[in-house]
N, C-alpha and C positions, 0 to 999 in steps of 0.2 A: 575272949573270943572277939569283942569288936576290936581290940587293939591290933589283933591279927589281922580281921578285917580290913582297916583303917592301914594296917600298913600294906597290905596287897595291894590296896589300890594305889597308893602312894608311889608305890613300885613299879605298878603298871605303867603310871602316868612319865615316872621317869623314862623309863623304856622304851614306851611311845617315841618320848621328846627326843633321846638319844637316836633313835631308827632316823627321824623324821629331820633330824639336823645336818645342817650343809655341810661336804666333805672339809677340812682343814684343805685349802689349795696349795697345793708342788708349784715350786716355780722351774724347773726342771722337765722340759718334753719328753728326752727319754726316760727317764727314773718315772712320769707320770703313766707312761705306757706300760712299762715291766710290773708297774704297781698293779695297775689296771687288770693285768694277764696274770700276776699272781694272786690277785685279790680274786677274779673272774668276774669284775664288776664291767660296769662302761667306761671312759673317760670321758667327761667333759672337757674340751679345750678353750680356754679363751683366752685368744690374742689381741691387748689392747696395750694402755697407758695411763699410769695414774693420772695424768692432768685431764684424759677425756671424758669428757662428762658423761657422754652415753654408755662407757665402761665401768665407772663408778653407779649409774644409777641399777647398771646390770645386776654387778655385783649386790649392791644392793638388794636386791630383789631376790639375791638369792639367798643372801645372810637372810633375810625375813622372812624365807619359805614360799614367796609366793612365785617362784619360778623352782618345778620339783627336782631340783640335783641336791640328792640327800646322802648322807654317806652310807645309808645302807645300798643302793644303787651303784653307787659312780666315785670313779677317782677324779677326783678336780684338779686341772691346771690354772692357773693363772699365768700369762708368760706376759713381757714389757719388747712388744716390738720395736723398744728405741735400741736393745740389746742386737748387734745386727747378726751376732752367733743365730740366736733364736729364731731370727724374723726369716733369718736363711733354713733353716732347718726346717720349718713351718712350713713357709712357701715351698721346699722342694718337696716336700711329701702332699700338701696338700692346692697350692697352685692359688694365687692372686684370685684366678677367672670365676672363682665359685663364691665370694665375696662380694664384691662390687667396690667400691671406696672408701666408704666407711668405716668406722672403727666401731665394736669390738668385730672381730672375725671370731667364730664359734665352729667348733666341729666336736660333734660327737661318734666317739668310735665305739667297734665292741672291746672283744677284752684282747684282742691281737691284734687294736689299730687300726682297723678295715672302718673307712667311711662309710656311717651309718645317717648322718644330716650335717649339715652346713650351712651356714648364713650368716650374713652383715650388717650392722648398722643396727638403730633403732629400733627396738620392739618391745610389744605389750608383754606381762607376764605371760596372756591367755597364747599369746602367739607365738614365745620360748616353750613353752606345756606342748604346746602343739606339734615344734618339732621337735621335742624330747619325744614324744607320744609316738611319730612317725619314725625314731631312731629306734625305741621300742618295739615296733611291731617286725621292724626288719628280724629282728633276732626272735621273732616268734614272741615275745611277751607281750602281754597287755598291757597297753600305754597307760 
């Protein structure tokens, strides 16, 4: 019986960890959408550049859970706006002006793409939660 025990919980734990772990990221905008819509998850989008730090430290942060885009939630992009296919496809559906200058550009859609948050540049974990939270409530979930 505690073996049993012992491994329910073990299982649990795994479970948890797998829910709670950051989606594998698409480097593909549309294939990350059609995913998004067949999964009926959200998308995360982020458009940056390996070399930018403030996209690396993003990323970061999300490999380490502490900004919540988990794959039970959301299909992740990752896109390299030095690819100018992508940076165009990007900017025509979602526009420069919501942005500002900086690098990563973030957008979160529902599961058919439809702009649910947006934003640029540098930020705290508490402050990507934040607008993860507010892409959430549009869709009626609890952030």
């Amino acid at each position: 019986m505690k073996t049993f025990s012992l491994l329910a919980v073990l299982l649990g734990m795994l479970t948890a960890g797998a829910l709670a772990a950051a989606p594998v990221p698409m480097t593909d905008f549309n294939k990350t959408l059609v995913a998004a819509s067949n999964q009926q998850k959200l998308a995360f989008i982020l458009l940056g550049r390996s070399t930018c730090g403030i996209c690396n430290a993003t990323r970061a942060m999300i490999k380490e859970g502490r900004i919540n885009v988990t794959a039970a939630d959301y299909v992740m992009a990752d896109l390299n706006i030095d690819n100018p296919r992508t940076e165009a496809v990007f900017m025509q559906r979602y526009g420069k002006q919501k942005f500002g200058d900086t690098l990563p550009f973030v957008v979160v859609t529902d599961s058919h793409g439809k702009l649910l948050a947006s934003s640029g540049g540098p930020k705290s974990a508490a402050q990507w939660n934040a607008l993860l939270a507010s892409a959430k409530r549009k869709t009626g979930a609890k952030g």
